[in-house]
C-alpha positions as CSV (number, residue, x, y, z in Angstrom):
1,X,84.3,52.0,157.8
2,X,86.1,51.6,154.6
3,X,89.2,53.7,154.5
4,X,91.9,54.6,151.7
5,X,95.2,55.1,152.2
6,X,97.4,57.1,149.3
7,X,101.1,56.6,149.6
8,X,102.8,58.6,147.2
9,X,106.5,57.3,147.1
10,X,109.4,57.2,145.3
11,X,108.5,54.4,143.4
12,X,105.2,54.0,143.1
13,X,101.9,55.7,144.3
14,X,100.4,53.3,146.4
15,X,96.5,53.0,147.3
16,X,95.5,51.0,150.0
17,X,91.6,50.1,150.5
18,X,90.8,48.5,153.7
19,X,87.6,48.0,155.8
20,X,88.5,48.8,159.1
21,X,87.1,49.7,163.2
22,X,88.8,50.2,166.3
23,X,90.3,47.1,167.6
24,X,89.9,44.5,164.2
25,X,92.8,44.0,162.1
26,X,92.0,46.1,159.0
27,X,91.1,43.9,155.9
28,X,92.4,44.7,152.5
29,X,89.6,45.1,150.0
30,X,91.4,46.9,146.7
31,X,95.0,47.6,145.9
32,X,96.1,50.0,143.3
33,X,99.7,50.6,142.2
34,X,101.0,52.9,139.8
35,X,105.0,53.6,138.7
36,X,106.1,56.7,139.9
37,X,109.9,56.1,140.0
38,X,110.5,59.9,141.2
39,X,114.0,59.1,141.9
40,X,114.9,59.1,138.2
41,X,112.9,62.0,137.0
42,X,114.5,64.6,139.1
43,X,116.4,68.0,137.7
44,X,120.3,68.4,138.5
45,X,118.9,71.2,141.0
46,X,117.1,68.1,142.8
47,X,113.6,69.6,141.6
48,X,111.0,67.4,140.5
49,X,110.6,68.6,136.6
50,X,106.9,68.9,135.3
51,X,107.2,65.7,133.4
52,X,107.5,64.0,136.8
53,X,104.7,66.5,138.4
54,X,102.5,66.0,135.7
55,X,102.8,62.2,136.0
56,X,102.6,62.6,139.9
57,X,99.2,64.7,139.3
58,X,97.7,62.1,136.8
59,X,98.3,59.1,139.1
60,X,96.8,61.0,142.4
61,X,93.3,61.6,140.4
62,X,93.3,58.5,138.7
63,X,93.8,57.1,142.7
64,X,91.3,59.6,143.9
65,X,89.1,58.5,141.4
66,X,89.4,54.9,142.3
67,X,89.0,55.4,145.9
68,X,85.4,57.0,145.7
69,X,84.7,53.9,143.4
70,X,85.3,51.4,146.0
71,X,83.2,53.7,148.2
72,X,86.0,55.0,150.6
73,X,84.1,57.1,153.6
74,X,88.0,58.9,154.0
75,X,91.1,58.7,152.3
76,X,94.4,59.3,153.8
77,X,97.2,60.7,151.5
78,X,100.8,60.9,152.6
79,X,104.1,61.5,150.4
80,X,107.8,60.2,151.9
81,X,111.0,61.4,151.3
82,X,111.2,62.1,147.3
83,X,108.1,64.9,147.7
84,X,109.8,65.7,151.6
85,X,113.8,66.3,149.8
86,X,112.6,67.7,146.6
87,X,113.8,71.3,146.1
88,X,110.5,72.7,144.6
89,X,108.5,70.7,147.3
90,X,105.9,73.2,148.4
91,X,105.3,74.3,144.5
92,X,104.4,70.4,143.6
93,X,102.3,70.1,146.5
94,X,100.4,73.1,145.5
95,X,99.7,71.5,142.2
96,X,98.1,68.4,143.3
97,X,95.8,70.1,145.8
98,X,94.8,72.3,143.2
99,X,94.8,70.2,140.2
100,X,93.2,66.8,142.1
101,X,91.7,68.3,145.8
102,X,93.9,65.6,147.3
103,X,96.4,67.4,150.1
104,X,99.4,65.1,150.2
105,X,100.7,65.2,154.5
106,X,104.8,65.1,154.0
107,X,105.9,62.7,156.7
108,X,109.3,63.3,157.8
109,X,111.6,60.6,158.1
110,X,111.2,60.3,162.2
111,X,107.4,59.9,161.5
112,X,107.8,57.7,158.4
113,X,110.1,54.9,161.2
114,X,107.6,55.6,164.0
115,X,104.5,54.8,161.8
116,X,106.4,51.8,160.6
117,X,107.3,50.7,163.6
118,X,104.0,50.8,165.1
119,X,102.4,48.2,162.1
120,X,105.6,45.5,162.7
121,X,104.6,46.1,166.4
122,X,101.3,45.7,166.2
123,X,101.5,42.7,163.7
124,X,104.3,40.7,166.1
125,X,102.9,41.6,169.1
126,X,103.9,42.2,172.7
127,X,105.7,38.7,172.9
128,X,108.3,40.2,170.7
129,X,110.0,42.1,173.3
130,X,112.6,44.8,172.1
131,X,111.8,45.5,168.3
132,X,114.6,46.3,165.7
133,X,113.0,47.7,162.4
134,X,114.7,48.2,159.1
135,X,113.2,49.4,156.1
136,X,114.4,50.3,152.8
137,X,112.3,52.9,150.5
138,X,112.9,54.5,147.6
139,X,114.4,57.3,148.8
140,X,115.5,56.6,152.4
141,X,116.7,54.0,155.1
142,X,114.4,54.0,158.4
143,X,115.6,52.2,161.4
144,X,113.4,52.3,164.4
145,X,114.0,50.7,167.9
146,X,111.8,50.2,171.1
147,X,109.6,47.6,173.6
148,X,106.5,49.9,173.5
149,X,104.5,50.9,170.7
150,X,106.3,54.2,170.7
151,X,110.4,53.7,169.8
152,X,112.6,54.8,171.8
153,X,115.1,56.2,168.8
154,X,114.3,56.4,165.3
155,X,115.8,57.5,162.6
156,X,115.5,58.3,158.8
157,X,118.7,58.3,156.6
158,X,119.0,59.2,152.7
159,X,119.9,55.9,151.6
160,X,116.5,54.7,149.6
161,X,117.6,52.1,146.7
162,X,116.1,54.4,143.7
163,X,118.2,57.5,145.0
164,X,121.0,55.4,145.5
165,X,121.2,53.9,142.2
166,X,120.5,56.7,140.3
167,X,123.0,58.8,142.0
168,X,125.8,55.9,142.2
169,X,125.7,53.0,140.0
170,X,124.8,54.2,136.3
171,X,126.8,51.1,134.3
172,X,124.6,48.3,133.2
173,X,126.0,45.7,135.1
174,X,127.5,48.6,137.3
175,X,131.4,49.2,137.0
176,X,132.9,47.5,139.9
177,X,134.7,50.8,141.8
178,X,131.0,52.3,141.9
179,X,130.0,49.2,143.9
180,X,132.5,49.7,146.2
181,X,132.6,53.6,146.5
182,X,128.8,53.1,147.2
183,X,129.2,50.6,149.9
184,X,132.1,52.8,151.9
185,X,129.1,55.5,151.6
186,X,126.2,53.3,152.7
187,X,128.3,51.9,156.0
188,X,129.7,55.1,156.8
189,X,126.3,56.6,156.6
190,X,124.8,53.7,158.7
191,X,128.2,53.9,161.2
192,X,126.8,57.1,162.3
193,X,123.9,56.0,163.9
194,X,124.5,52.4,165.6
195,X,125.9,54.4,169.0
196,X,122.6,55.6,169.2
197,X,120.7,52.4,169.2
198,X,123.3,50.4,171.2
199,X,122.8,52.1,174.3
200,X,119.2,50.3,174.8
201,X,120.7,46.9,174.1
202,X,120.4,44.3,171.8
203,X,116.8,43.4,170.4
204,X,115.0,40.4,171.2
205,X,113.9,40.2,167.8
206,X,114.9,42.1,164.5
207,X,112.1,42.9,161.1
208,X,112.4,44.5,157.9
209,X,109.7,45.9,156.0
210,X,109.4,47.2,152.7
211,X,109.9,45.7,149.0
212,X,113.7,45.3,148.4
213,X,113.7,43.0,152.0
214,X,110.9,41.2,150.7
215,X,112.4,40.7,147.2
216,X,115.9,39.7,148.7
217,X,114.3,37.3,151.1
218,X,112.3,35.8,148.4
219,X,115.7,35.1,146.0
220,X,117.6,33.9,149.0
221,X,115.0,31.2,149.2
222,X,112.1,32.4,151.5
223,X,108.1,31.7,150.6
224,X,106.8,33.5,147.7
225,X,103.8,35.9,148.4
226,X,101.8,33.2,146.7
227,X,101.6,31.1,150.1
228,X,100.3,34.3,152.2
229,X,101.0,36.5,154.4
230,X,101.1,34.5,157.7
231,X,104.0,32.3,156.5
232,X,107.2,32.8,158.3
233,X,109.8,34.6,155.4
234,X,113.6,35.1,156.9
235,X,116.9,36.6,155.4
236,X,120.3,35.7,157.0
237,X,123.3,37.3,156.7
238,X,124.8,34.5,155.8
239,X,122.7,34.4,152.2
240,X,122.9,38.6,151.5
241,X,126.3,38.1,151.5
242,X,126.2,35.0,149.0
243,X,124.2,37.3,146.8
244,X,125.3,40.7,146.7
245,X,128.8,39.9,144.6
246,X,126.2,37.8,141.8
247,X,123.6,40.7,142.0
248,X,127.1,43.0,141.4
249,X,128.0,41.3,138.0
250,X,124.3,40.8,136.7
251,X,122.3,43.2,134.6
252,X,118.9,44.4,135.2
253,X,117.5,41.9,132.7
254,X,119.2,39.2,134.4
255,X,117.8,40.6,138.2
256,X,114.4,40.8,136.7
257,X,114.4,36.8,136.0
258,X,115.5,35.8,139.3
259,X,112.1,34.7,141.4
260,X,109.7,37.4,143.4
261,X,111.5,40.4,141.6
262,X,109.5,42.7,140.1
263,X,111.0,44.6,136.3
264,X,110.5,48.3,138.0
265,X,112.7,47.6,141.7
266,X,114.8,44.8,139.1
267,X,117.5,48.1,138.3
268,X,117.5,48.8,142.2
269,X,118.0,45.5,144.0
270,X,121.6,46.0,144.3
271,X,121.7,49.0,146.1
272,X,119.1,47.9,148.3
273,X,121.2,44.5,148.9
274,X,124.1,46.9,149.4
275,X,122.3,48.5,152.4
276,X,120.8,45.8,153.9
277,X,123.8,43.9,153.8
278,X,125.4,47.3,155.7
279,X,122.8,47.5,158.0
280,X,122.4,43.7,158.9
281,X,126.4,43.9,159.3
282,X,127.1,47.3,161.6
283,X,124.0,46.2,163.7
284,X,125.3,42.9,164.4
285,X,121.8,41.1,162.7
286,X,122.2,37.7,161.5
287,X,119.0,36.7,160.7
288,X,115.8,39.7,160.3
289,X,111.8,38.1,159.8
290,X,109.9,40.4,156.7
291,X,107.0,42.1,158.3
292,X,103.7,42.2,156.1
293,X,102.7,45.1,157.5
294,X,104.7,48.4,156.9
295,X,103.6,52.2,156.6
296,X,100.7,52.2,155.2
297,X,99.2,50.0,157.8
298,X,100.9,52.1,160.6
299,X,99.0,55.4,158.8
300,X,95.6,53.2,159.0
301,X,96.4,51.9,162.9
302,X,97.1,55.8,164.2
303,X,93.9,56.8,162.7
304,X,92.1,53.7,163.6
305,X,93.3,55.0,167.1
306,X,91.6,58.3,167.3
307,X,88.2,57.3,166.8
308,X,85.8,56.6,168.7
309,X,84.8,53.2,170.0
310,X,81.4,54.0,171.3
């Protein structure tokens, strides 16, 4: 069957075609990406204002729309964490089901890292052993540990690179106490949670998903997306830390020529160095492997899961 998936984040909305049955890898057969960049068009009341909603509603149809095109038998919509903290959530919710049909699922942050989790699982295999994920969104962190398919802790924290650099680092290159004041509030945010993933151990082998880790492995010298998705892309330590003081003093201009970054994440690559670095750090990870496979794929696996194989 061919199924969509719509991931409405807080960067982009995201649809995902992909011909798919129980027990085959699902293919990719259309892509369509549209800026969103919720982060930046929220109220001081941490509303979504109708600028924002009405943008949100034009890009859902136009994804809607698209999806019936390429002959999608289902789609599967889904919003993260700048629909799921918005203050007038349930009113912009009601506005795209009645304005477009589409009713948008809010995944909470635990399901958001256990979907996650599942695709890097699924895409490393077994032979992995004990899996450490890290992934940094727009709007939040999610860090997900486990052997099974299931993690055994998982957790969502409110440190997304759009939110963060919207609410922390307004300079142009950013003034140098807001880089520090934002990484004291990134590792004590993280601090909080590494007792509760220590007890199980340390991981066999530790992943990252999602954009900024691909964009930051790419600059510290791993393939570009040009050579596929089977080659092997790694990020050390060793190299965030090289980078985050020269990603400090650049502007967003100057991010956006460095290789594999993209001109909408260009003004949020520092923040989301900021928190990898944090995370890589208080976890004790010197090297992480980028997953290709992230949520989207782990909404398309669970569903792939319920239906029937006869």
């Amino acid at each position: 069957m061919r199924l969509g998936v719509l991931d409405v984040g807080s960067n982009t909305v995201h649809l995902l075609v992909v011909d798919a049955h129980p027990g085959a890898r699902p293919l990719p057969a259309h892509s369509h990406k549209a800026e969103l960049r919720l982060a930046e068009l929220l109220e001081a009341d941490g509303s979504i204002g109708d600028r924002g909603i009405e943008r949100l509603v034009t890009i859902t149809h136009d994804a809607v729309r698209t999806a019936e095109d390429k002959g999608c038998e289902e789609v599967l919509p889904f919003a993260t964490s700048a629909i799921r903290d918005a203050a007038n959530a349930d009113a912009v919710l009601k506005r795209v089901r009645h304005e477009t049909g589409v009713d948008l699922q809010v995944l909470s942050g635990a399901e958001e890292a256990r979907l996650t989790f599942l695709a890097a699982r699924r895409w490393f295999g077994w032979s992995s052993g004990k899996l450490l994920l890290l992934d940094i969104g727009g709007g939040s962190l999610e860090i997900a540990y486990g052997i099974d398919e299931e993690p055994d802790a998982a957790v969502s924290l409110p440190l997304g690179a759009g939110r963060l650099t919207a609410g922390w680092l307004p300079g142009d290159p950013p003034d140098p106490a807001d880089v520090r004041a934002l990484r004291r509030h990134v590792r004590a945010e993280i601090a909080r949670t590494v007792g509760e993933f220590a007890r199980f151990g340390r991981p066999d082998h530790v992943v990252a998903t999602s954009k900024t880790f691909k964009q930051l492995a790419r600059i510290a010298g791993a393939p570009g997306s040009g050579e596929g998705p089977y080659v092997q892309r790694e990020l050390s330590r060793t190299s965030l830390e090289e980078w985050v003081p020269k990603l400090s003093l650049m502007t967003t201009g100057q991010r956006r020529a460095l290789p594999g970054v993209s001109e909408g994440r260009a003004p949020q690559l520092l923040a989301g160095a900021l928190v990898a670095e944090g995370a890589m750090d208080l976890f004790g990870v010197e090297e992480l492997e980028i997953c290709p496979w992230a949520l989207r794929e782990g909404v398309i696996l669970r569903r792939l899961d319920h239906l029937p194989t006869g």
